[in-house]
SELO-170974 format. One record per atom (N, C-alpha, C): residue in three letters; chain; y, x, z. Coordinates in Angstrom, 1 decimal. Layout:
REM residues N
+------+-----+--------+--------+--------+
: type : mol :     py :     px :     pz :
+------+-----+--------+--------+--------+
:  ala :   A :      Y :      X :      Z :
...
+------+-----+--------+--------+--------+
***
This chain:
REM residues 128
+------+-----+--------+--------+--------+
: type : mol :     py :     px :     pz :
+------+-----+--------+--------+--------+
:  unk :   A :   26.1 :   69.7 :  175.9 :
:  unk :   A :   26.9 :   69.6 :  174.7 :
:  unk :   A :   26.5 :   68.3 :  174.0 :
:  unk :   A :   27.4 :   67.3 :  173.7 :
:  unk :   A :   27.1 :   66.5 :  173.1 :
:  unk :   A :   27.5 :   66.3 :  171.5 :
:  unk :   A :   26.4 :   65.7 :  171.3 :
:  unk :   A :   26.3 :   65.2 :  169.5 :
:  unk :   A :   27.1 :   64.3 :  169.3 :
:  unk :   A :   27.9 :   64.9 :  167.9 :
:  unk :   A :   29.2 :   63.6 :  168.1 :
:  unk :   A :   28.7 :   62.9 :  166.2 :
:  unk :   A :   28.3 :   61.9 :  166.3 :
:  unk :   A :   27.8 :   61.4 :  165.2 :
:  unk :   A :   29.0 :   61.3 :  164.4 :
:  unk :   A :   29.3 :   61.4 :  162.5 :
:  unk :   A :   30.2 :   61.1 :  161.8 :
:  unk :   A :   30.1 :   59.8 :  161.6 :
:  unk :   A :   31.1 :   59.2 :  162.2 :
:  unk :   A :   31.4 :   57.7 :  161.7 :
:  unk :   A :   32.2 :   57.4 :  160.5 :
:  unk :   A :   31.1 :   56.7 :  159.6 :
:  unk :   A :   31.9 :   56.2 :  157.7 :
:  unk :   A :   32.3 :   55.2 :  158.0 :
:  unk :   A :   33.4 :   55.0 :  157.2 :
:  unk :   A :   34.3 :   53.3 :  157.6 :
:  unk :   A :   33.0 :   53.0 :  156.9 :
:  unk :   A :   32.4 :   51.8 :  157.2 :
:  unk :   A :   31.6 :   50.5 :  157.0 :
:  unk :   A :   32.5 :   49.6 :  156.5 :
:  unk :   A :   32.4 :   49.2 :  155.0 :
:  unk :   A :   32.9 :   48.0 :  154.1 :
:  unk :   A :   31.7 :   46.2 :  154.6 :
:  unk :   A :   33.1 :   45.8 :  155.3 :
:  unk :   A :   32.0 :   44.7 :  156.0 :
:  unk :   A :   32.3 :   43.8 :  154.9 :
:  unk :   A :   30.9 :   43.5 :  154.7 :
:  unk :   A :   30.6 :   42.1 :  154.0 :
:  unk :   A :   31.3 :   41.0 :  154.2 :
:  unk :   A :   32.4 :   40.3 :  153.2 :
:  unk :   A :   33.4 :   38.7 :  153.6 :
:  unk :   A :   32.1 :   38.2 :  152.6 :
:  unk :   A :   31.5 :   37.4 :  153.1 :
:  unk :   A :   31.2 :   35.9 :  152.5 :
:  unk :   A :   32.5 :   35.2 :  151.8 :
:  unk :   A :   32.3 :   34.6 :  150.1 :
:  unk :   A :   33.7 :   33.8 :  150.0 :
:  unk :   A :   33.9 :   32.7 :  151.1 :
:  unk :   A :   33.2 :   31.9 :  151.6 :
:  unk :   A :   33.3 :   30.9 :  152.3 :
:  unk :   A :   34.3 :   31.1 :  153.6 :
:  unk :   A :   34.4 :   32.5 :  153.8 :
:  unk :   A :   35.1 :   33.1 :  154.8 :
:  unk :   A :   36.7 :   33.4 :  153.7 :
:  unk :   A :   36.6 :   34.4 :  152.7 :
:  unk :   A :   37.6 :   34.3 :  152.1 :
:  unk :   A :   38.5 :   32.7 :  151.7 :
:  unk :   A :   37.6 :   32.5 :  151.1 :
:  unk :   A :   38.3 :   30.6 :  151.3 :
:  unk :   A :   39.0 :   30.2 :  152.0 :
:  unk :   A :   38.6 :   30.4 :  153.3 :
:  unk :   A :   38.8 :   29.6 :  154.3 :
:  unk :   A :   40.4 :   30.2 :  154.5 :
:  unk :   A :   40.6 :   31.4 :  154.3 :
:  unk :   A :   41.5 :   32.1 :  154.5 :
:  unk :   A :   42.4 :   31.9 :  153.4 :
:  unk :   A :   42.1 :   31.9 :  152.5 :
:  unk :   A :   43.3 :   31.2 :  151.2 :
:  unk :   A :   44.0 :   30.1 :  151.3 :
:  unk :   A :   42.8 :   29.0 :  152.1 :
:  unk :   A :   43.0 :   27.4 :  152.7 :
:  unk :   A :   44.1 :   27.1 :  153.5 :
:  unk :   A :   43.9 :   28.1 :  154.7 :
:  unk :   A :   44.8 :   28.5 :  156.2 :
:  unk :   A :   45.9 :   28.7 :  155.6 :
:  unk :   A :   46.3 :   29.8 :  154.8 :
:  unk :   A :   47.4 :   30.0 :  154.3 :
:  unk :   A :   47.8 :   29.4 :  153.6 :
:  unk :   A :   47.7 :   28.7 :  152.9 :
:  unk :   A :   48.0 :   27.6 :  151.7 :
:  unk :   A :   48.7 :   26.3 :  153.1 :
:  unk :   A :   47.6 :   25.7 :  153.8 :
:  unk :   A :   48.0 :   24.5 :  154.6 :
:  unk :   A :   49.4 :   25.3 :  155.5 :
:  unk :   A :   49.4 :   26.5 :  155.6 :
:  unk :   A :   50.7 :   26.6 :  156.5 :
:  unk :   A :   52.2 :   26.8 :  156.0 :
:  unk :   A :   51.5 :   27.5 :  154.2 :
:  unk :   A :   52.8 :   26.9 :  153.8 :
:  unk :   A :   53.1 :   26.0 :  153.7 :
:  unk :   A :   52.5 :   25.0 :  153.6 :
:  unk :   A :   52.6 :   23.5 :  153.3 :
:  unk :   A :   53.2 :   22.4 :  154.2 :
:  unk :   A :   52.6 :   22.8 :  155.7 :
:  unk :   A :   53.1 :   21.9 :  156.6 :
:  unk :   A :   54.3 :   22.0 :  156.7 :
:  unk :   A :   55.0 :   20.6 :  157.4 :
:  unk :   A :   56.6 :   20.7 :  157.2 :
:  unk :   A :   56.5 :   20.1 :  158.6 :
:  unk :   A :   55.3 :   20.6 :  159.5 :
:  unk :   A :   56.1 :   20.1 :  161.4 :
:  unk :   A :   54.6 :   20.1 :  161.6 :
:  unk :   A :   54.6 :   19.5 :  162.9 :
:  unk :   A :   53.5 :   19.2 :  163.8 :
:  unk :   A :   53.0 :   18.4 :  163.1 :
:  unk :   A :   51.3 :   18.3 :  163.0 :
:  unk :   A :   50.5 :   17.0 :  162.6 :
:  unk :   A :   50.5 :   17.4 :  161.2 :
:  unk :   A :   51.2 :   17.8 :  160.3 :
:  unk :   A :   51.2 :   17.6 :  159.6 :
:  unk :   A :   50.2 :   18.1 :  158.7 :
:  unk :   A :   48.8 :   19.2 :  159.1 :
:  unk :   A :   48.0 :   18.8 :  158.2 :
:  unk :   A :   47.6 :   18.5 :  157.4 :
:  unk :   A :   46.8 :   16.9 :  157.9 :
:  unk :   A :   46.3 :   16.2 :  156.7 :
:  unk :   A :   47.4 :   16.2 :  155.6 :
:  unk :   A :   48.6 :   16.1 :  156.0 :
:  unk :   A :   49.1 :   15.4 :  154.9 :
:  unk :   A :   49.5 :   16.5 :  153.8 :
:  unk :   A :   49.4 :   18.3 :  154.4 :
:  unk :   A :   49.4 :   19.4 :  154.0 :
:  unk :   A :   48.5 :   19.2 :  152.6 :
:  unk :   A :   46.8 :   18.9 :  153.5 :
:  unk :   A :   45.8 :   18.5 :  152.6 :
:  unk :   A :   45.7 :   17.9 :  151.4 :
:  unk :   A :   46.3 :   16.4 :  151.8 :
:  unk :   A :   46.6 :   15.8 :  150.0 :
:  unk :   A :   47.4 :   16.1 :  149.2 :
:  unk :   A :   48.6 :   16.9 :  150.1 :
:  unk :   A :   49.9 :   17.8 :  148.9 :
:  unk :   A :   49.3 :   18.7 :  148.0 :
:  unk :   A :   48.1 :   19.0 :  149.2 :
:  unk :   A :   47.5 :   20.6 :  148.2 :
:  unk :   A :   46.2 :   19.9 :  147.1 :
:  unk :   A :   46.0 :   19.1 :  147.5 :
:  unk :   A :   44.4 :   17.9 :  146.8 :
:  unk :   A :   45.2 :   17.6 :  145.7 :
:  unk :   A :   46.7 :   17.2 :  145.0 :
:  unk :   A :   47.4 :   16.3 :  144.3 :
:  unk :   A :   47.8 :   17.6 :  143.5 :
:  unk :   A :   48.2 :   18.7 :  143.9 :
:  unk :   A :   49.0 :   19.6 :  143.2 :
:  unk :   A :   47.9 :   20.2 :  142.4 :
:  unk :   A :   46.8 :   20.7 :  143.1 :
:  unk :   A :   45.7 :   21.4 :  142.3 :
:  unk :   A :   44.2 :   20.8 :  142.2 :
:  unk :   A :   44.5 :   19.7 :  142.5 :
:  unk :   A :   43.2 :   19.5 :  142.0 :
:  unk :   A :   42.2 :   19.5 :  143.0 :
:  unk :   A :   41.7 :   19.7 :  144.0 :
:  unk :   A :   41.0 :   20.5 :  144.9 :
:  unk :   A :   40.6 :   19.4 :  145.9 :
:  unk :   A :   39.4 :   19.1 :  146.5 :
:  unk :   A :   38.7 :   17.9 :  147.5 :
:  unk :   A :   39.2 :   18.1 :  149.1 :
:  unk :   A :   39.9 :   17.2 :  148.7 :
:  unk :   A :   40.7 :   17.2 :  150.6 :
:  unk :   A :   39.1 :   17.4 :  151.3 :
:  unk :   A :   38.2 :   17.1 :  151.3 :
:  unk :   A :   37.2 :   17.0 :  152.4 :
:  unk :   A :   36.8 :   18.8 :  152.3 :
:  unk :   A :   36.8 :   19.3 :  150.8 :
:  unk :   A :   36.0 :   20.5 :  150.6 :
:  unk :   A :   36.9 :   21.5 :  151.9 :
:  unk :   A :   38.3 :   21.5 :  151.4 :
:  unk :   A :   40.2 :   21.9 :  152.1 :
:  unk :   A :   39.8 :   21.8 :  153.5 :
:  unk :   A :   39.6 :   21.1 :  153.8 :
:  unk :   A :   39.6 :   20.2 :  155.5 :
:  unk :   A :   38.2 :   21.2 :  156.0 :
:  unk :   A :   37.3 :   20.9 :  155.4 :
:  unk :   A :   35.7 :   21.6 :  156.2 :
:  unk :   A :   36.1 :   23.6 :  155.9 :
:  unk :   A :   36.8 :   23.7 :  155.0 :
:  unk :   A :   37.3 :   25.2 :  155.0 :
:  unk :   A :   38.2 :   25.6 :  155.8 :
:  unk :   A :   39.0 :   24.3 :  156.0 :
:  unk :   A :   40.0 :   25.1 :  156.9 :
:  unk :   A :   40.1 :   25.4 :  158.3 :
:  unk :   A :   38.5 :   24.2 :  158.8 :
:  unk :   A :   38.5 :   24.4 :  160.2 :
:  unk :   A :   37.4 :   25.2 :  160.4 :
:  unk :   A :   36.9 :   25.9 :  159.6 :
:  unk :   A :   35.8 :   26.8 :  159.2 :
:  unk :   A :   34.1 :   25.8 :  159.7 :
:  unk :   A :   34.2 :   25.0 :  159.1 :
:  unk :   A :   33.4 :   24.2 :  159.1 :
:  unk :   A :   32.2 :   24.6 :  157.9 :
:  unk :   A :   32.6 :   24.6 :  156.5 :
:  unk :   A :   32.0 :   25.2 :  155.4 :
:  unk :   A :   31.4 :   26.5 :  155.6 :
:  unk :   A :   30.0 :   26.6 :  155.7 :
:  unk :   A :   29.4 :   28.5 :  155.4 :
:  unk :   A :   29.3 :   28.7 :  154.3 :
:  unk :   A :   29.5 :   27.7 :  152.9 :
:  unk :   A :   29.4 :   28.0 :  151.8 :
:  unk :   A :   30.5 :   27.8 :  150.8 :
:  unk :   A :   30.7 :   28.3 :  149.8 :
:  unk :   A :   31.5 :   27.7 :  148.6 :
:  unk :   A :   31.1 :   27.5 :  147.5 :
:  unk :   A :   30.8 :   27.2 :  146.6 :
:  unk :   A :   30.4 :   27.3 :  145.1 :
:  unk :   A :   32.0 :   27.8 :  144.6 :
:  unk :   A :   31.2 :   29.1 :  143.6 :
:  unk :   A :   32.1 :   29.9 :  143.1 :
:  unk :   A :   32.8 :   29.2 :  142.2 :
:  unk :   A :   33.0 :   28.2 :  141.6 :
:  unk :   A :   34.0 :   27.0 :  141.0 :
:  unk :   A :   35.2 :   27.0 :  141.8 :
:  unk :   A :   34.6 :   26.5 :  142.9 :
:  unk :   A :   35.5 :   25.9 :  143.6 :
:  unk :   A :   36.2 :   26.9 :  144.3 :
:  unk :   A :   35.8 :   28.1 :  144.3 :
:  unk :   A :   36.3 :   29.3 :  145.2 :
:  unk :   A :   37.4 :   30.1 :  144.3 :
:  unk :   A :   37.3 :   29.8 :  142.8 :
:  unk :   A :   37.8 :   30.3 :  141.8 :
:  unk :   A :   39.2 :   29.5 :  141.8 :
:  unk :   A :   39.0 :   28.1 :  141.9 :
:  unk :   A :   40.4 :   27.4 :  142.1 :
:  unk :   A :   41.3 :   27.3 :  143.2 :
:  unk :   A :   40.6 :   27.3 :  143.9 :
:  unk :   A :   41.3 :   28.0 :  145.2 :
:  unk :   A :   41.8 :   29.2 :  145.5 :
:  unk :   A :   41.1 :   30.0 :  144.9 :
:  unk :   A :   42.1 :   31.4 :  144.7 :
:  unk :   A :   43.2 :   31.5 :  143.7 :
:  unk :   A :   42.9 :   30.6 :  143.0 :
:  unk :   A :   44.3 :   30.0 :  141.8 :
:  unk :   A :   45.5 :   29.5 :  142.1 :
:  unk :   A :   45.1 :   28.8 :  143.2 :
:  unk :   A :   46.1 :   27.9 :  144.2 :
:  unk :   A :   46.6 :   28.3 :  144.8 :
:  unk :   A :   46.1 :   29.5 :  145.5 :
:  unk :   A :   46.8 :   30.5 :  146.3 :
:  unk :   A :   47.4 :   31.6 :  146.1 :
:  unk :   A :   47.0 :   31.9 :  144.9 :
:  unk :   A :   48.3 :   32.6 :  143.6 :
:  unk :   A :   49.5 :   31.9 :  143.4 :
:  unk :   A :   48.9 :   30.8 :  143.2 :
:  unk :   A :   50.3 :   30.3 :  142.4 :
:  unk :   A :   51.2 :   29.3 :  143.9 :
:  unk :   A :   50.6 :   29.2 :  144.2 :
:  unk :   A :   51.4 :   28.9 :  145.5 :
:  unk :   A :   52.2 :   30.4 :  146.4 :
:  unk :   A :   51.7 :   31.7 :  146.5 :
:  unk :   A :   52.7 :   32.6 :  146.3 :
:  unk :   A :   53.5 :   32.7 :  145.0 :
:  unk :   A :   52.7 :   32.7 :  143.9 :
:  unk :   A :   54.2 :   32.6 :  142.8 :
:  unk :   A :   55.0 :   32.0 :  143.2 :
:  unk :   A :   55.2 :   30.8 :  143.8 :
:  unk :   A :   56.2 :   29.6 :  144.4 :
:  unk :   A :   57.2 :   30.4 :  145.5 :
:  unk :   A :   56.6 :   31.0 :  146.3 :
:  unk :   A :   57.1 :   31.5 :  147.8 :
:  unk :   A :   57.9 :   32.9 :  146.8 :
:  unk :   A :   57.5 :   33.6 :  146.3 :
:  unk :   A :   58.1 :   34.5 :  145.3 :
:  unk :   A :   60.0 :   33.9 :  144.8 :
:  unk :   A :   59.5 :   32.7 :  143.8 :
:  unk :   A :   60.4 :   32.1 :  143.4 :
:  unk :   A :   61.4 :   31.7 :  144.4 :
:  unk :   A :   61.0 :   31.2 :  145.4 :
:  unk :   A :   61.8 :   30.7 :  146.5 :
:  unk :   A :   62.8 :   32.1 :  146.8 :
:  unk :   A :   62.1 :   33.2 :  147.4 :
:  unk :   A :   62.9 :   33.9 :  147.6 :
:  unk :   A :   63.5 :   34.9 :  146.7 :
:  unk :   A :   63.8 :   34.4 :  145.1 :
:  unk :   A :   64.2 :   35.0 :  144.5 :
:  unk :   A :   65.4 :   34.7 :  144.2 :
:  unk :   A :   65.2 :   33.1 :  144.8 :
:  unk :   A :   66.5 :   31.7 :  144.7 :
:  unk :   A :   67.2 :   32.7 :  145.3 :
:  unk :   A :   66.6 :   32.8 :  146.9 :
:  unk :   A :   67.5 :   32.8 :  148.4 :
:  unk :   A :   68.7 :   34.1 :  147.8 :
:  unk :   A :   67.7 :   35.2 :  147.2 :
:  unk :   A :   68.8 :   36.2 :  146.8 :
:  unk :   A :   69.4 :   36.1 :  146.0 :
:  unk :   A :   70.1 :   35.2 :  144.9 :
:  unk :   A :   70.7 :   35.2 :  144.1 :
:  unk :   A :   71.6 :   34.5 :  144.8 :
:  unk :   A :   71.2 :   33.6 :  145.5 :
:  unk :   A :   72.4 :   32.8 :  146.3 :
:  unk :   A :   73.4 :   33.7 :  147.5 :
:  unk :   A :   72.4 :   34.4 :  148.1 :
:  unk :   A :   72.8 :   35.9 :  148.7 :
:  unk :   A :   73.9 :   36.5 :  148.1 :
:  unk :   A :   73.3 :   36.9 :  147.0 :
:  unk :   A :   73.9 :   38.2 :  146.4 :
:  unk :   A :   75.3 :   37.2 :  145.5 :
:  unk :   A :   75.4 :   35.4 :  145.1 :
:  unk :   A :   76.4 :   35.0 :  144.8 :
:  unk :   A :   77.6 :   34.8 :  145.9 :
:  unk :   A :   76.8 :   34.7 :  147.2 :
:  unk :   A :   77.5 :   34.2 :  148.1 :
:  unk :   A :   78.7 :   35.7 :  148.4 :
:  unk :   A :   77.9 :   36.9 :  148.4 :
:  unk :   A :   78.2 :   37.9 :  149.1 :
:  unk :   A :   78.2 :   39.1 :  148.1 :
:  unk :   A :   79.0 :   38.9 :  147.1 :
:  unk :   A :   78.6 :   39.8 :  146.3 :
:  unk :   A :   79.2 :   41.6 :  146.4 :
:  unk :   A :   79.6 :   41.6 :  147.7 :
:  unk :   A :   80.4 :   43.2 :  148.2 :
:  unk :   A :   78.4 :   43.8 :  148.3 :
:  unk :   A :   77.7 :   43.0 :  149.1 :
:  unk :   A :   76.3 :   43.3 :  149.6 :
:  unk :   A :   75.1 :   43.6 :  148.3 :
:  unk :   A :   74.7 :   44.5 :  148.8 :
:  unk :   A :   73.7 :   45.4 :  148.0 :
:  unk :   A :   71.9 :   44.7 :  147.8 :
:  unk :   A :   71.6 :   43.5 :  147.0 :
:  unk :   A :   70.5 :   43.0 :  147.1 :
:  unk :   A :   69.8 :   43.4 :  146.3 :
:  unk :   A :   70.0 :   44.4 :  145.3 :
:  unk :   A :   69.2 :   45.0 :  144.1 :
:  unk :   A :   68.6 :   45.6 :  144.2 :
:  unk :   A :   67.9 :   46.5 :  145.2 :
:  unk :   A :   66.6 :   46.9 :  145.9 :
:  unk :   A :   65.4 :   45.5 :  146.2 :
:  unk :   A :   66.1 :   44.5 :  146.5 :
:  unk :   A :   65.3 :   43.6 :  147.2 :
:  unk :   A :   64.7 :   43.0 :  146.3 :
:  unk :   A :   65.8 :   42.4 :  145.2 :
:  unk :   A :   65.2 :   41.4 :  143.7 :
:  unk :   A :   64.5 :   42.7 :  143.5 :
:  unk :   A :   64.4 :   43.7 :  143.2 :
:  unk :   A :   63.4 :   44.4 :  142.4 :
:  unk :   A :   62.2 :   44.5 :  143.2 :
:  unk :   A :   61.6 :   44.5 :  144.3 :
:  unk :   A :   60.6 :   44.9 :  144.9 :
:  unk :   A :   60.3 :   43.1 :  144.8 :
:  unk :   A :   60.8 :   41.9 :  145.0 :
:  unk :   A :   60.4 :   40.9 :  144.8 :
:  unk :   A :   59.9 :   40.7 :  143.0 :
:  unk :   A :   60.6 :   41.1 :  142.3 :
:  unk :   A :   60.3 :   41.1 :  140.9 :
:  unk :   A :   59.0 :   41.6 :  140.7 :
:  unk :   A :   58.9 :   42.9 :  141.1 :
:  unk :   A :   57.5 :   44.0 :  141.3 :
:  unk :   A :   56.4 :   43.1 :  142.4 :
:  unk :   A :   56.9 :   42.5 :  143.3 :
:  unk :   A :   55.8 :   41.3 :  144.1 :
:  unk :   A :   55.3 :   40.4 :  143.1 :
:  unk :   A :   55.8 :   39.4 :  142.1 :
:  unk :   A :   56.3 :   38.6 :  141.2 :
:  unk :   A :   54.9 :   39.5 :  140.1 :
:  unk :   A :   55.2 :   40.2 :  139.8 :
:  unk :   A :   54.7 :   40.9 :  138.8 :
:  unk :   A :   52.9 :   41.3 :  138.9 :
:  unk :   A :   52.8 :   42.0 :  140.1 :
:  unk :   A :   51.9 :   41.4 :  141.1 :
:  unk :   A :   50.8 :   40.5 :  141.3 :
:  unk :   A :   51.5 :   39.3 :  141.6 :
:  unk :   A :   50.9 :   38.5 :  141.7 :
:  unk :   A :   50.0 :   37.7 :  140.4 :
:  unk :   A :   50.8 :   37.7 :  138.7 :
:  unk :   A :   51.1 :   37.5 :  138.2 :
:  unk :   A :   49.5 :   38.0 :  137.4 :
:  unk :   A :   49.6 :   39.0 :  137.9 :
:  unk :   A :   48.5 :   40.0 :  137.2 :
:  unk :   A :   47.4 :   39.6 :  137.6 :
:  unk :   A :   46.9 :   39.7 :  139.1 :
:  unk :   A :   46.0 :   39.3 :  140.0 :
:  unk :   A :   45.6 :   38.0 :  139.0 :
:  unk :   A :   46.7 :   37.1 :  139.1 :
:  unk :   A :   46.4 :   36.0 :  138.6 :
:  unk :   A :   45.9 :   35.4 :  137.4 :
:  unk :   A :   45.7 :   36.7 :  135.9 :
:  unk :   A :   45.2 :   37.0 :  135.0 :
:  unk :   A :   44.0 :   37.4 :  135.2 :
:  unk :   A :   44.0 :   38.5 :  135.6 :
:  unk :   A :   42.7 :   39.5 :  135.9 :
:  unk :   A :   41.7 :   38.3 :  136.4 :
:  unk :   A :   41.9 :   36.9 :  137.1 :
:  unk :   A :   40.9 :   36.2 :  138.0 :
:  unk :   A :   40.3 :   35.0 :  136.9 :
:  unk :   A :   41.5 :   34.7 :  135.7 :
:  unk :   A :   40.9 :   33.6 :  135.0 :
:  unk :   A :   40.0 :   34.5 :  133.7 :
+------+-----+--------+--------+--------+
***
């Protein structure tokens, strides 16, 4: 007869340096507009918020094991508000939707976007 041990989910330890890196990723992929385009992801995002193309670049190729919580704080700012943006975008797409096609039913969708919106909004309070 065998002993069957209780396994507890284990809450694994993220280092921010790891979360970073992952705000970074996501951030440069909204960004890119084709192949290569990267670096130049990098200075869009260095120009818009403030943020060290070199710090961006060593986070994103997971180069960085560290962050200073400054810098980890703006970057999670940047990645708020760069979803607020992607929010906005698709709040355009459905109004344009719903002007284009107004027999179609998109008022389920603006509201679960509004409620994403709302969301993010908070997050983005709660962090400053």
């Amino acid at each position: 007869m065998k002993c069957t041990e209780s396994q507890h989910e284990e809450r694994k330890v993220v280092s921010s340096a790891v979360m970073a890196s992952g705000y970074v990723r996501r951030m440069v992929e909204k960004e890119t507009r084709g192949w290569g385009d990267q670096s130049n992801a990098l200075s869009r995002l260095e120009r818009r918020y403030g943020l060290p193309f070199w710090s961006l670049n060593n986070l994103r190729t997971g180069r960085a094991k560290t962050v200073e919580a400054g810098l980890f704080a703006r970057i999670k700012s940047a990645y708020l508000d760069l979803c607020e943006r992607e929010i906005a975008k698709l709040q355009h797409e459905l109004s344009v939707e719903k002007a284009l096609n107004p027999d179609d039913d998109f008022e389920d969708l603006a509201r679960e976007a509004e409620t994403l919106l709302a969301r993010v909004q908070a997050k983005r309070d709660a962090a400053k």
